[in-house]
N, C-alpha and C positions, 0 to 999 in steps of 0.2 A: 504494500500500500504506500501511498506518495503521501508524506510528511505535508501538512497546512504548511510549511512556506518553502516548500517544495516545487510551486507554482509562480513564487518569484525568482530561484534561481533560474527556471526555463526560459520565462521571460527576458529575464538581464541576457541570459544566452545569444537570446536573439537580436541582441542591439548591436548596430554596427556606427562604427567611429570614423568610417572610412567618409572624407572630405567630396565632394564631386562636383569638378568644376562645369559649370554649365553655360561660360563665357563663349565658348567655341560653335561655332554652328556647325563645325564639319561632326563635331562629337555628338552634337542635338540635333540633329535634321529636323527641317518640319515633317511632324505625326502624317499629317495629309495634306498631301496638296491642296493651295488653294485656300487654305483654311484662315491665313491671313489676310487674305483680299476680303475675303466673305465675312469676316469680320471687324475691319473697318469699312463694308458701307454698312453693315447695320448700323457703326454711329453715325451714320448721316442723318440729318432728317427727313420725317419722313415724309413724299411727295403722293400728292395725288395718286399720279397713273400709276397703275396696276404695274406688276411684273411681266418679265414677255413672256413669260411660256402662260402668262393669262389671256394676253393679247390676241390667241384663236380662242377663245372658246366663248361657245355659245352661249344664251343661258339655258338653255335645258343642260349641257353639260356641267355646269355650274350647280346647275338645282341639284343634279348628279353628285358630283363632289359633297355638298353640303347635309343630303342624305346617307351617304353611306359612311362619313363623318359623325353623324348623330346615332350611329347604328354601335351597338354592345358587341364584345368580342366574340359571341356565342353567335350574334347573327349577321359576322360580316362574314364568318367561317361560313355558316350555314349558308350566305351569300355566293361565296364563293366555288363553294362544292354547289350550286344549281350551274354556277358558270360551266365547271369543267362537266358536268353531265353533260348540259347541254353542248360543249364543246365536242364531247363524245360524240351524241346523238348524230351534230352534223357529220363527223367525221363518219358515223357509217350509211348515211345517207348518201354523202358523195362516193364513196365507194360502189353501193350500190348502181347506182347514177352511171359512173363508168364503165362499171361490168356491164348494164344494160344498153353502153352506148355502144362497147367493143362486140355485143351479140350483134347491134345491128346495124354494123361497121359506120355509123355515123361519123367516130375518130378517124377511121382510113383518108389517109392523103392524096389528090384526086391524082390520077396519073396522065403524064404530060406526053 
């Protein structure tokens, strides 16, 4: 059994003294690119117009966004399993589609 202060030698164990200089950028690269631009314009203030990658979207896309934002994690899942079903669904309807177009050489390329 571990001795009541047995729990502070482990600790003290794991302290380390060792100095690390963090002056050097070749030693500290930036974490992620990018990550320094993107966080001086957040101190910008902030302007009207929307961002660009808002700048195509409709507003039914939008109302999009904002619903499935409001949505709980149990039903963006359940959300997302109708997608790939249906993703499924079409995937064997076009198959079909194809086999029924090579029975009636629809696909054949006309000959010259």
């Amino acid at each position: 059994m571990a001795s009541p202060n047995g729990g502070d030698d482990f600790e003290s164990s794991l302290l380390s003294f060792e100095k690390l200089d963090r002056a050097s950028p070749d030693l500290w690269p930036e974490q992620l690119p990018g990550v320094a631009e993107f966080a001086a314009s957040c101190k910008n203030p902030i302007t009207n117009s929307p961002p660009k990658w808002m700048a195509e979207l409709e507003s039914e896309d939008i109302e999009m966004l904002k619903e499935l934002g409001s949505l709980t994690i149990a039903n963006l899942m359940e959300k997302v399993k109708g997608l790939q079903n249906l993703a499924y669904q079409l995937g064997l309807e076009e198959s079909r589609e194809m086999t029924r177009g090579k029975f009636l050489n629809i696909l054949e390329r006309p000959k010259k």
